[in-house]
C-alpha positions as CSV (number, residue, x, y, z in Angstrom):
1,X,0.0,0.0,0.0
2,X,2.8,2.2,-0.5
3,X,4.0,1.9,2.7
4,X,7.6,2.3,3.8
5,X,9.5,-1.0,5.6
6,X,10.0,0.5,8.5
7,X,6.1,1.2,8.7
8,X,5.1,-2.0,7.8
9,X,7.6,-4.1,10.2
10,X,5.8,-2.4,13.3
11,X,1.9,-2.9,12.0
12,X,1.5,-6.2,13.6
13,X,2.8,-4.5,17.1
14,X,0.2,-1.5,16.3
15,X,-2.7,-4.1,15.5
16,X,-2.5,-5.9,18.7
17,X,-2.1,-2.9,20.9
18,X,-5.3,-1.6,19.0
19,X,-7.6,-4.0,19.6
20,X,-6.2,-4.4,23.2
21,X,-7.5,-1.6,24.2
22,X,-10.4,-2.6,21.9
23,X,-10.3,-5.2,24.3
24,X,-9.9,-3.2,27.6
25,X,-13.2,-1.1,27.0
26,X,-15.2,-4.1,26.5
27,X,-13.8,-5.9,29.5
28,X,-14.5,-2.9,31.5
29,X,-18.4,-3.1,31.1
30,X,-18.5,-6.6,31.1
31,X,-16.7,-7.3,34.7
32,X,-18.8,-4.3,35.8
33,X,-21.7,-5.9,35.1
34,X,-21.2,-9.9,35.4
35,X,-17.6,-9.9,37.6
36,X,-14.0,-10.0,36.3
37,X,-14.1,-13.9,35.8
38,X,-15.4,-14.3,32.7
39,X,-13.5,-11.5,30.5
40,X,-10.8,-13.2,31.8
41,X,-11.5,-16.6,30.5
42,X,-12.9,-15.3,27.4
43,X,-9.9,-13.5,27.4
44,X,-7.7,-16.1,27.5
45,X,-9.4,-18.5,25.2
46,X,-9.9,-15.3,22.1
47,X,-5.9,-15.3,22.6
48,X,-5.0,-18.5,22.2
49,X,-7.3,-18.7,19.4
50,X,-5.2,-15.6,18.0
51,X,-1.7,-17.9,18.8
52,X,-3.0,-20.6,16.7
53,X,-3.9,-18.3,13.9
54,X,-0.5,-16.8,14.2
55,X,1.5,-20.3,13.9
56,X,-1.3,-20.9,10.6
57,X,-1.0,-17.5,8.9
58,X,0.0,-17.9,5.4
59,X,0.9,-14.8,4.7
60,X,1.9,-11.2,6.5
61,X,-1.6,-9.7,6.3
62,X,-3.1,-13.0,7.9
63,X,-0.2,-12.5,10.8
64,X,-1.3,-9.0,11.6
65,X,-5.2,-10.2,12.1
66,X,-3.8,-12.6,13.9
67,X,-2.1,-10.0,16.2
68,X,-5.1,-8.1,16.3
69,X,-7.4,-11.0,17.8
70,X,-4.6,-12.2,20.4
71,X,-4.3,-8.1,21.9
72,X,-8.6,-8.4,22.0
73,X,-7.8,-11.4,24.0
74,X,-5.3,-9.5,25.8
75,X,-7.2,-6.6,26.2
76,X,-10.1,-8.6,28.0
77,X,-7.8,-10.5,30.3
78,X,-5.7,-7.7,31.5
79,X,-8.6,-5.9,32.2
80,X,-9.9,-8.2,34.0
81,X,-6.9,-9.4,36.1
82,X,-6.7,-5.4,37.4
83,X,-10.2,-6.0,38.6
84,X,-9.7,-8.7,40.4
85,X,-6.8,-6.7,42.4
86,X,-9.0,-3.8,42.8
87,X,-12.0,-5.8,44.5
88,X,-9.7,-7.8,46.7
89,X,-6.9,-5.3,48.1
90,X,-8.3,-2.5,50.1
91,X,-6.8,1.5,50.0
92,X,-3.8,0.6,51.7
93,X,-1.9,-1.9,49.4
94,X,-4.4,-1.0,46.1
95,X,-1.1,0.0,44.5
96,X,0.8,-2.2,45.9
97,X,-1.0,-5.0,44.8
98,X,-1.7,-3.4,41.0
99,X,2.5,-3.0,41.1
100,X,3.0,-6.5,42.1
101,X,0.6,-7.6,39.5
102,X,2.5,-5.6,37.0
103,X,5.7,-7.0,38.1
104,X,4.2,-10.7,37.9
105,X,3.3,-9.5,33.8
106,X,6.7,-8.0,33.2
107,X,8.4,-11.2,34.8
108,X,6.4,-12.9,32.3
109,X,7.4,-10.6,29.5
110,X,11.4,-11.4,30.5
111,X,11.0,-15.3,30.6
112,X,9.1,-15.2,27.3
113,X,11.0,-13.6,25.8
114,X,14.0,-16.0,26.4
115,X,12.0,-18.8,26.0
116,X,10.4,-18.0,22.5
117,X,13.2,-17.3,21.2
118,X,15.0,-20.4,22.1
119,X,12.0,-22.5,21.0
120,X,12.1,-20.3,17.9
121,X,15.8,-21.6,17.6
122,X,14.7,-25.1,18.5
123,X,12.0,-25.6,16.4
124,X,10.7,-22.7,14.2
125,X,8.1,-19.7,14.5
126,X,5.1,-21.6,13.8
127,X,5.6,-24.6,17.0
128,X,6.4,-21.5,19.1
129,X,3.1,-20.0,18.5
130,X,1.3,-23.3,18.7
131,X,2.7,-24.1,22.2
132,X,1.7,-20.3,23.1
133,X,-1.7,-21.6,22.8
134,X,-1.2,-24.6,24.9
135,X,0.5,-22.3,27.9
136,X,-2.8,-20.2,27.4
137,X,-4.7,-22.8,28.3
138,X,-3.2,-24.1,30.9
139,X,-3.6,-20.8,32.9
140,X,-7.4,-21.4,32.1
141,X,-7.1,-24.7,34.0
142,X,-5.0,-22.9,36.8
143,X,-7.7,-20.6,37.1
144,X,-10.8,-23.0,37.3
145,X,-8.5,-24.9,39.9
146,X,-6.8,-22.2,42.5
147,X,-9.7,-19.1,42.0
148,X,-12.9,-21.0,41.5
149,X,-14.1,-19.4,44.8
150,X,-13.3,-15.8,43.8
151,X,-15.4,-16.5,40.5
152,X,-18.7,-14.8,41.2
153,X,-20.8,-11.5,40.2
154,X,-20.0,-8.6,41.4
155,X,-22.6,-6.6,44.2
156,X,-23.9,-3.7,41.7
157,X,-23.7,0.1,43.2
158,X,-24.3,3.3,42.1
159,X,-22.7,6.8,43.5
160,X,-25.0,8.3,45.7
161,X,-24.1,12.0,46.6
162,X,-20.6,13.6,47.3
163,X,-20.6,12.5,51.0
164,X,-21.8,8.6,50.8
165,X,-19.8,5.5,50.1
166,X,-21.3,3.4,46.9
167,X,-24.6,1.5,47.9
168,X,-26.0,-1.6,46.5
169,X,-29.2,-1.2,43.6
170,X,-30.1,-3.3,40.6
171,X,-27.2,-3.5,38.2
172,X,-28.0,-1.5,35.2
173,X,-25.4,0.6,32.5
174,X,-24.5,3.9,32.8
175,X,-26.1,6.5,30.8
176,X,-24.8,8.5,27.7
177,X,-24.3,11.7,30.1
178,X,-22.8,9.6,32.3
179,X,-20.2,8.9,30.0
180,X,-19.7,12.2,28.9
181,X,-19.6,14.2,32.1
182,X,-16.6,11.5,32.7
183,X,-14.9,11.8,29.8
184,X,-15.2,16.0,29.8
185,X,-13.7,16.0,33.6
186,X,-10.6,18.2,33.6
187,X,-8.6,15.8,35.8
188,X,-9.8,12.8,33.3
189,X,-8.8,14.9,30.4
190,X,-5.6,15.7,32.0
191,X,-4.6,11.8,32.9
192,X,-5.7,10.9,29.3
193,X,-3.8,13.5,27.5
194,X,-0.9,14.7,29.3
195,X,0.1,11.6,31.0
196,X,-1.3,8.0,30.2
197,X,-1.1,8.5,26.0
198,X,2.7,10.1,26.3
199,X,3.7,7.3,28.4
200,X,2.2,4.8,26.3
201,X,4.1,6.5,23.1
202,X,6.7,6.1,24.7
203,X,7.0,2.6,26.0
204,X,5.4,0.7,23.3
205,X,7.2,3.0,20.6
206,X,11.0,3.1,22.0
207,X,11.4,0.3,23.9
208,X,9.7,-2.5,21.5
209,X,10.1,-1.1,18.3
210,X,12.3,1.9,18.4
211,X,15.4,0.0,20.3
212,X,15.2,-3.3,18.8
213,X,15.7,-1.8,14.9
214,X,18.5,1.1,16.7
215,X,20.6,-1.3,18.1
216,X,20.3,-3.7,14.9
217,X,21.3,-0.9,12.9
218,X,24.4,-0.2,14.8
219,X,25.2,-3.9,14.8
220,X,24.5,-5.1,18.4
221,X,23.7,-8.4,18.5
222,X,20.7,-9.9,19.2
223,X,21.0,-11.5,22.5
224,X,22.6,-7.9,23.5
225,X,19.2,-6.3,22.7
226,X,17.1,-8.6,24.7
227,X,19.4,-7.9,27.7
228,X,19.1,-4.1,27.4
229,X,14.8,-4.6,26.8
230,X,15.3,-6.5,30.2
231,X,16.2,-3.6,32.4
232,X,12.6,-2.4,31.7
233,X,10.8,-5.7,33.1
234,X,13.6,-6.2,36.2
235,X,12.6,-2.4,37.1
236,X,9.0,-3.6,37.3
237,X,9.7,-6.5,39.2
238,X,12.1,-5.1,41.8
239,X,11.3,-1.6,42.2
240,X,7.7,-1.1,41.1
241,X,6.1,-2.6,44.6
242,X,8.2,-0.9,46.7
243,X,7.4,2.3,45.0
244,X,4.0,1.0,45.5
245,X,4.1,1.0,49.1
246,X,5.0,4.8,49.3
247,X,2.2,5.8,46.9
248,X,-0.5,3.8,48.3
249,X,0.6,5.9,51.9
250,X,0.5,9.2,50.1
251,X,-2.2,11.4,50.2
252,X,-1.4,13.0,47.1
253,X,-0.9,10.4,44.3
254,X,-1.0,12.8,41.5
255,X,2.9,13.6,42.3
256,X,3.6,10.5,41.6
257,X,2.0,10.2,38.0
258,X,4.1,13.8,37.5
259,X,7.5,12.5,38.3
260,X,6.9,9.5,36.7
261,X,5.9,11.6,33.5
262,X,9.4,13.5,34.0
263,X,11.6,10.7,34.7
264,X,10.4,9.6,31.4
265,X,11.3,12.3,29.6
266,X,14.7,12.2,31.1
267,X,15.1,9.0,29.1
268,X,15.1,10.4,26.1
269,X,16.7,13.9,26.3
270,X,19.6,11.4,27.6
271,X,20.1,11.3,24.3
272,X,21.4,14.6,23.8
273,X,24.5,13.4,26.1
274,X,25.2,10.0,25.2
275,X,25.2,7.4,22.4
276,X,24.8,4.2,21.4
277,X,24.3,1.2,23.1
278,X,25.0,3.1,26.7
279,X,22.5,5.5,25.8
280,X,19.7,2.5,24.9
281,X,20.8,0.9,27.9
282,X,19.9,4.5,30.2
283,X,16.7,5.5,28.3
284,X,15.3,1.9,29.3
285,X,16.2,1.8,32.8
286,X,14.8,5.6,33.5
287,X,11.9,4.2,31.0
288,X,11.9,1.2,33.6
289,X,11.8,3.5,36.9
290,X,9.1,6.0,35.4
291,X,6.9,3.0,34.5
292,X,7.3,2.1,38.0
293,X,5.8,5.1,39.1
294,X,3.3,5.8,36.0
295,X,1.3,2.5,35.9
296,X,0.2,2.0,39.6
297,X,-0.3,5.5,40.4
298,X,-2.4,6.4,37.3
299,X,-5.2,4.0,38.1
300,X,-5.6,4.7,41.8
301,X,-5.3,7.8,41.3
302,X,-8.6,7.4,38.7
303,X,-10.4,5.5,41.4
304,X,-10.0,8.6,43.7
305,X,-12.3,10.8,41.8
306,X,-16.2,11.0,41.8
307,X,-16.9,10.7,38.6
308,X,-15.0,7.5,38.3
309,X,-17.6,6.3,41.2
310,X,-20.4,7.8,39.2
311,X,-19.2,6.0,36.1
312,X,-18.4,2.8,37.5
313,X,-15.0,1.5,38.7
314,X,-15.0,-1.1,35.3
315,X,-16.1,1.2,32.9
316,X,-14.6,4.4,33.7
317,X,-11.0,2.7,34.4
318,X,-11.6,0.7,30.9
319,X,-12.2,3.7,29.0
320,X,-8.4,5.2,30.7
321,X,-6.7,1.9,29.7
322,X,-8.1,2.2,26.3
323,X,-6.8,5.4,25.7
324,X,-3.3,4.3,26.7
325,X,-3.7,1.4,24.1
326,X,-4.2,4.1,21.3
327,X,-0.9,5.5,22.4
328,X,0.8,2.1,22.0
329,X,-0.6,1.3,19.1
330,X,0.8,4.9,17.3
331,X,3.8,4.5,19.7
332,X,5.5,2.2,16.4
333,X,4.3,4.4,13.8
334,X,5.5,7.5,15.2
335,X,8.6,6.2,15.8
336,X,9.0,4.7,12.5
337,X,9.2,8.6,11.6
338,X,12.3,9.1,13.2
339,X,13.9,7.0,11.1
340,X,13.7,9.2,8.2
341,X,14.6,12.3,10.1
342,X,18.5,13.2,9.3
343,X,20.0,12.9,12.9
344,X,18.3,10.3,15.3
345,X,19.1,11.9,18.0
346,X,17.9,14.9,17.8
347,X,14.6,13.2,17.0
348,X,14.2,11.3,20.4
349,X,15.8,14.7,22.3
350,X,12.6,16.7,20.6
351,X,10.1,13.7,21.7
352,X,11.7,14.1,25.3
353,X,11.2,18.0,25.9
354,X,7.3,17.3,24.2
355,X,7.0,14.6,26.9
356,X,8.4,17.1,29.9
357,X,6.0,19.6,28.6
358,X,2.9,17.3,28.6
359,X,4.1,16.3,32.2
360,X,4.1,19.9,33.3
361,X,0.9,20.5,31.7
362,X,-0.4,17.8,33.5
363,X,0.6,19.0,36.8
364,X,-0.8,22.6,36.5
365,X,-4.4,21.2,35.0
366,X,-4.7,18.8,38.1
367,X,-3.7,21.2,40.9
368,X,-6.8,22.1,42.4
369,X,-8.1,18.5,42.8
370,X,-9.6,18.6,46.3
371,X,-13.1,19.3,45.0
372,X,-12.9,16.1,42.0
373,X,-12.2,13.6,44.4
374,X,-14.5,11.3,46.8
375,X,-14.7,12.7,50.1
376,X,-13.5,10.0,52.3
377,X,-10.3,10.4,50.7
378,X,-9.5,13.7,50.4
């Protein structure tokens, strides 16, 4: 379609992150409605569907749809598996538990990483997707086995006034204006724009397509690469719960969104100082520690306000993690610009300062708070 390579080599990446968050908004008014349980399942079974199709796809255009139904699968279960968090930690370790949870998916990330690409070795692409599907559904047996009692509908509430805690009524969806009073809040706005899509930009589109074709460029091996991606997930894994523990004492959680925002920036204007492989190997470790403090912090800080009560915890919280999935899915293609611009460099410095701005933006629009969020917490 007239497409350049570089375009084209990050469209499956873009297609799943699409329909993940696809996926995400539908999983956040179904485990509203019928408990987090069964996205989850159907989450897991769409994406080892998506697997098999990926191990049978003749062709590239059949691999991206293939992409696209295992991030819906994705979408569903990841959504889903924050619910379940949400409804069994209370305010105290809310963030720790969504960190820990986090950590548990980066962990993943690290070991499959390794793993698929030695089975890839061992015995080709197509096997490695194929036994994707069987690990898939194996954590649907897991599930049935260790969480059966867990697996139940959720007590439906709606938001009474400014000064009550949610109360139970018959379950029913929230309306249009609903929708819209929540998606016109300036602190919603503000967490949307200025700090969830930046981040996502900026994860998805430097550290798993940006660094991999860098470093390949400047003839680092491959095994090298996966080492430096790993900084990102071992960040996640070590430091993102204990970071978690501060933020779930604070008061203020907002601060923490903002100087995760700016420690993310950081990782790229490093690249007005250093080069090279050193310079990959700093952007992903300051990507690493400002994910750390991003990804809890965002969501609990969502649960704080009224309108997220009004909306629904599901809903409102799947319509945030939607938003981030657009970001990942342009995060490849705006990368892929960079490419073409005449000193690399200078491109990623330029993406820093317009994520520092964003994060300053963010901080001013959310400053007087007090008023958005539920009483009991303030």
């Amino acid at each position: 379609m007239g497409l350049s390579k570089n375009t084209i080599v990050g469209l499956p990446i873009s297609a799943e992150f699409l329909f993940a968050g696809i996926g995400i908004l539908i999983s956040g008014a179904w485990l509203d409605r019928r408990g987090w349980h069964e996205p989850f399942i159907g989450g897991l079974l769409l994406g080892s569907l998506g697997f098999l199709y990926s191990g049978l796809a003749p062709d590239a255009l059949h691999f991206i749809v293939s992409r696209a139904i295992v991030g819906l699968g994705y979408g569903l279960g990841l959504m889903a598996a924050q619910a379940f968090v949400i409804n069994y930690s209370d305010k105290r370790t809310k963030t720790q538990g969504l960190a820990n949870l986090l950590a548990g998916i980066f962990a993943g990330g690290i070991c499959g990483g390794a793993a698929g690409a030695m089975l890839a070795e061992m015995v080709g692409y197509k096997v490695t997707f194929y036994f994707g599907t069987s690990i898939q559904l194996f954590v649907i047996a897991y599930a049935f086995f260790s969480m059966r009692k867990a697996m139940k509908k959720p007590t439906p509430y709606v938001f009474v006034s400014e000064s009550s805690t949610p109360q139970p009524s018959s379950p029913r969806l929230a309306g249009f204006s609903k929708i819209i009073k929540f998606l016109s809040n300036r602190i919603v706005l503000s967490l949307i724009f200025f700090s969830g899509l930046p981040a996502a930009i900026a994860v998805v589109g430097f550290m798993n397509y940006f660094i991999p074709v860098h470093l390949n460029r400047l003839g680092v091996s491959q095994s090298t690469i996966g080492q430096v991606q790993m900084i990102y997930g071992i960040c996640l894994i070590y430091i993102g719960p204990l970071i978690g523990k501060y933020v779930d004492a604070s008061q203020d959680k907002k601060r923490y969104v903002f100087l995760g925002c700016v420690l993310g920036s950081f990782s790229f204007l490093i690249f007005h100082i250093l080069d090279g492989l050193l310079s990959a190997a700093m952007a992903i470790f300051l990507l690493g520690l400002s994910s750390s403090f991003v990804l809890a912090s965002q969501i609990v800080y969502a649960l704080k306000l009224k309108v997220t009560q009004e909306l629904g915890e599901g809903k409102a919280i799947g319509i945030f993690r939607s938003t981030s999935r657009v970001g990942q899915m342009l995060g490849p293609v705006i990368f892929s610009t960079l490419f073409a611009a005449t000193n690399i460099n200078k491109g990623i410095t330029f993406f820093g300062l317009s994520y520092l701005i964003t994060a300053i933006i963010f901080i001013i629009l959310t400053q007087r708070d007090k008023n958005k969020l539920v009483v009991e917490d303030v």
